[in-house]
C-alpha distance (Angstrom), angle and dihedral (degrees) to the residues before:
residue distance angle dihedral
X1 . . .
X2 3.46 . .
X3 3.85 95.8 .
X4 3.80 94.4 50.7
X5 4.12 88.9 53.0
X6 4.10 86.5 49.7
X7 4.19 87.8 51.3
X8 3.73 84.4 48.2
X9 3.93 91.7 44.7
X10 3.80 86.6 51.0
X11 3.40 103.6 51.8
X12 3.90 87.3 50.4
X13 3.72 86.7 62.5
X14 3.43 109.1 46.9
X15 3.70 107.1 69.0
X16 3.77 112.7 -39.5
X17 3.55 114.7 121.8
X18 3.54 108.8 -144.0
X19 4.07 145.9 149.8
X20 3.68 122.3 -141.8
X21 3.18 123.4 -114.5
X22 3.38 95.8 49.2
X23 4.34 124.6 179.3
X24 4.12 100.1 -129.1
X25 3.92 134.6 -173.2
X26 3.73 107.4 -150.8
X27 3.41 111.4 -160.0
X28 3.82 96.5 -155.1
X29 3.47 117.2 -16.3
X30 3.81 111.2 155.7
X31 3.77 100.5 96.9
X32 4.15 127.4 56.5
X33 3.70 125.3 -41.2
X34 3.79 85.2 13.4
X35 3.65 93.6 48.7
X36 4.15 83.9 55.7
X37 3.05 98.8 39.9
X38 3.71 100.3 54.7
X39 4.09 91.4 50.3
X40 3.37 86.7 58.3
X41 3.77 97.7 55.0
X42 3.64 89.8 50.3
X43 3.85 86.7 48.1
X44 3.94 79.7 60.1
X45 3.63 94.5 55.5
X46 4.01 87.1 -110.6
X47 3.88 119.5 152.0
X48 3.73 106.0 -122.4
X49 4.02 131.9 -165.3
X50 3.80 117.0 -166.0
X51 3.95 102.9 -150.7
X52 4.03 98.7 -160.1
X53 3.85 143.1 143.4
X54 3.40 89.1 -110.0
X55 3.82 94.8 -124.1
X56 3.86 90.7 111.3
X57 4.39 129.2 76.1
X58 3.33 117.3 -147.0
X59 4.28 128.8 170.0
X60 3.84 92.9 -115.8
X61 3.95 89.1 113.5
X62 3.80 111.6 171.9
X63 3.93 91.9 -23.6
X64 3.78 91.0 94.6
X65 3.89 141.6 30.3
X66 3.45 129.8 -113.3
X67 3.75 132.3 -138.7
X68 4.26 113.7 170.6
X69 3.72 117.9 -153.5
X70 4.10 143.0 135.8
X71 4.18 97.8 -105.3
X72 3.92 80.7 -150.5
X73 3.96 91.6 60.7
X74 3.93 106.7 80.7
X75 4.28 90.4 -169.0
X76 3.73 92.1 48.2
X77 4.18 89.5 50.6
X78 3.66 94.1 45.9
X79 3.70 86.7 41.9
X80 4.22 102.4 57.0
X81 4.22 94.6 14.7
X82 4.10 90.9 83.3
X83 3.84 102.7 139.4
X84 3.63 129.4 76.6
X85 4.48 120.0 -113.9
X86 3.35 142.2 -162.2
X87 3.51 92.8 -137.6
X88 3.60 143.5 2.4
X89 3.69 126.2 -140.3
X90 3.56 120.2 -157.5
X91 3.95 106.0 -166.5
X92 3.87 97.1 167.2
């Protein structure tokens, strides 16, 4: 766990302009890197929303939002997806 959050930490550093908190769409999320990667943006104070099909449990609790949709389903994305982000993670 600990090594995935230091690859994350790295690629912060080297060259990626960014300010914390951020508002992020992650598409996926609740499994591996994903799973890291989104505990660390909410140990950045970031706002995060876990776009997923809903068929997957994860510990987030109420620490994130939730949007459920098939990513291969353009209507049901432009349907739920209704807020604007500073970035979008695709984790699939």
């Amino acid at each position: 766990f600990s090594t995935n959050l230091a690859s994350a930490r790295l690629l912060f550093s080297h060259g990626w302009s960014y300010d914390l908190p951020m508002k992020i769409l992650m598409i996926g999320g609740t499994r591996y890197f994903g799973k890291r990667f989104v505990h660390l943006m909410l140990d950045q104070g970031s706002e995060v929303t876990l776009l997923t099909r809903g068929k997957s449990s994860d510990d987030f609790g109420n620490k994130v939002s939730r949007l459920f949709a098939d990513r291969t389903n353009t209507d049901e994305l432009k349907r739920v997806v209704t807020s604007d982000y500073d970035v979008v993670v695709d984790n699939m």
